[in-house]
C-alpha angles and dihedrals in degrees: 000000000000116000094265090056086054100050095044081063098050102115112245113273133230107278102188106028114033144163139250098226105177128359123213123200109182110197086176147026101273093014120112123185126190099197120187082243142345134209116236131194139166084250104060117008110233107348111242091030107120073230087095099050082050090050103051087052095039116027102164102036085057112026099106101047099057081138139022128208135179131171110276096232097042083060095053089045100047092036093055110190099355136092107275096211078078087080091081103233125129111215120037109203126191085215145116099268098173132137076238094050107038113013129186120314090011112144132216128185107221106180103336089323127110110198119175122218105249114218085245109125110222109217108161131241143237093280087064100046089048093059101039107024140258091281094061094054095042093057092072084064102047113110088232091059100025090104086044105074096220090176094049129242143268114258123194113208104238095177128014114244139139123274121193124170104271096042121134112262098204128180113223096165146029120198127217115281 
């Protein structure tokens, strides 16, 4: 069975109460921490994520991608073998991530934080292809997952709060698609 096929088998997720299944929190460029909880704010991202160094260089280029999601079993499906903190993404939802689902300025309270869905398409990068392969990287681009946001999506913190694996992931509010 290719990955498509996989993914096609996946059974649907929740699309209006989630979980926070890991949590990633990257301090350099190949380190990968799995901490018991994190602190976010509209500040700093997730305090602790390299995100925030990159920020105060660079504001606009990322200020809407403080925080990235994808769909937990997306990311065990698409990494393989491999540990799937390796996609680079900080927070793993069992949740409905799609453009559908979630469009564009949705919020969604994960812990005690509030983050809102930015309109910046996450289409992974040659990191990612390298370690699992082109077909997993192509898949954000075919027209059956395109809605789906494969490769996750870019989050802004709207209001600081803890988040910890097994914390609701709940949706309050869908923007207009």
């Amino acid at each position: 069975m290719d990955l498509a096929q996989h993914i096609l088998a996946l059974p649907p997720p929740p699309k209006d109460f989630g979980t926070l299944v890991r949590l990633v929190i990257r301090p350099r460029v190949g380190e990968r921490r799995q901490p018991a909880a994190a602190i976010l704010s509209p500040a700093r991202g997730i305090e602790g994520d390299r995100w925030e160094k990159r920020a105060a260089l660079y504001p606009a280029r990322y200020a809407l991608r403080q925080v990235s999601a994808l769909r937990a079993d997306v990311a065990d499906v698409l990494t393989g073998e491999q540990d799937a903190t390796l996609t680079g993404d900080n927070l793993h939802l069992d949740l409905d991530i799609s453009q559908d689902n979630l469009p564009a300025h949705s919020h969604i309270r994960v812990g005690t934080a509030i983050l809102t869905v930015t309109p910046k398409r996450h289409t992974g990068c040659r990191k990612f292809q390298s370690r699992f392969g082109k077909e997993a990287r192509r898949l954000n681009g075919d027209p059956r997952f395109y809605t789906w946001r494969l490769r996750g999506m870019m989050l802004t913190v709207v209001q600081a709060g803890v988040v910890r694996p097994g914390d609701a992931a709940v949706v309050i509010h869908r923007g207009k698609s």
